[in-house]
C-alpha positions as CSV (number, residue, x, y, z in Angstrom):
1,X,4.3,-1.4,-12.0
2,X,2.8,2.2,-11.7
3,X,0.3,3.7,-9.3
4,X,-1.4,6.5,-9.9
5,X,-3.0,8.4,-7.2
6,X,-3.3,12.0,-5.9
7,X,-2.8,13.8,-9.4
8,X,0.8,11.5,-9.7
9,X,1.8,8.2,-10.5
10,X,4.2,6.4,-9.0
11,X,6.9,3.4,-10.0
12,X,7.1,0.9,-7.6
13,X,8.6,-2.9,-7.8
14,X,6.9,-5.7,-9.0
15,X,6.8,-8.4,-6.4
16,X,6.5,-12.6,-7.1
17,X,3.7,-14.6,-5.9
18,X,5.8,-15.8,-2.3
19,X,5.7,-12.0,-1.5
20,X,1.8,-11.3,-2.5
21,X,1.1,-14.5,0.3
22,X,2.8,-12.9,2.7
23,X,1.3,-9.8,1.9
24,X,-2.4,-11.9,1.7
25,X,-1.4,-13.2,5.4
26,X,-0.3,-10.2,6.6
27,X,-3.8,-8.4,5.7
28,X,-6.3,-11.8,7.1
29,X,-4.2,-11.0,10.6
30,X,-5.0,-6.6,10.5
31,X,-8.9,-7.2,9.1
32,X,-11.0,-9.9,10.9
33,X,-14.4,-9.3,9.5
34,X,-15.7,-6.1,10.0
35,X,-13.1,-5.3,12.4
36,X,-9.4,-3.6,11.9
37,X,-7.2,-4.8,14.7
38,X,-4.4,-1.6,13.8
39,X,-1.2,-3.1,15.1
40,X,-1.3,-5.8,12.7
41,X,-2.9,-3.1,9.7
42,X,0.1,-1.1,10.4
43,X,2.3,-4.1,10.0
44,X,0.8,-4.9,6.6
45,X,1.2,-1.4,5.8
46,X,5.4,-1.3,6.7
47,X,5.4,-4.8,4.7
48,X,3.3,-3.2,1.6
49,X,5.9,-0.2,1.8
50,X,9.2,-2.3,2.0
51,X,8.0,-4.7,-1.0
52,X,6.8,-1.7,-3.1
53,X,10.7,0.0,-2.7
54,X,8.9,3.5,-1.8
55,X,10.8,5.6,0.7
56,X,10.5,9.2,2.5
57,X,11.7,10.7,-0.2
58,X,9.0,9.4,-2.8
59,X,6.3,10.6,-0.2
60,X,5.6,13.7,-2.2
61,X,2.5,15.1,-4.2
62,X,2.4,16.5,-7.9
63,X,2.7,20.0,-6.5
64,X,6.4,18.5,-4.9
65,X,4.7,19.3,-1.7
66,X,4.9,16.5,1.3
67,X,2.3,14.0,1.5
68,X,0.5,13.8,4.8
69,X,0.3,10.3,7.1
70,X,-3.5,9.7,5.9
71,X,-2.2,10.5,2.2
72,X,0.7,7.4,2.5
73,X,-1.4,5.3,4.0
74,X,-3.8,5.8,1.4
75,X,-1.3,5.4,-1.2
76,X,0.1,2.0,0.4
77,X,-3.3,0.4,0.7
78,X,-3.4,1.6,-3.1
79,X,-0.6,-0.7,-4.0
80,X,-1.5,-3.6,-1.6
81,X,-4.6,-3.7,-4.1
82,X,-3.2,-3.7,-7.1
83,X,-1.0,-6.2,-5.5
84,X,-3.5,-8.7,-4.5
85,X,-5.5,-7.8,-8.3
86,X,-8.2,-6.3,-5.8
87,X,-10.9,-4.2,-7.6
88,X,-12.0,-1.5,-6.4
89,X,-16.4,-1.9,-6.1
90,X,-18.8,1.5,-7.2
């Protein structure tokens, strides 16, 4: 699966349906309706990150240049939606 964001797209690993439900739990414990409870976000985010296989080293933009924290967390809440098959509205 590829993901392409920031001017680069990046490989990460398919995952089967077990890991998308814990994935799916993970994100109905960090959003309760309008409100982001950011211990449990950040959670989601680590379990998004380990399932995806993307390390430190792939945190990088097109220019080879370091992506920020904003940037990876950005990135990883771009592959928990393609996960979950979550379009994006507008």
């Amino acid at each position: 699966m590829k993901v392409k964001m920031f001017g680069k797209e990046w490989k990460i690993k398919n995952i089967a349906y077990k890991e998308k439900r814990k994935l799916w739990h993970g994100s109905i414990r960090a959003f309760d309706g309008d409100v982001v409870k950011q211990d449990e976000y950040f959670a989601l985010m680590e379990q998004v990150e380990e399932s995806s296989g993307l390390k430190e080293k792939d945190y990088i933009n097109k220019d080879n240049k370091p992506l920020d924290m904003s940037e990876i967390d950005l990135l990883l809440q771009e592959v928990f939606t393609q996960y979950m098959g979550i379009e994006k509205k507008g």
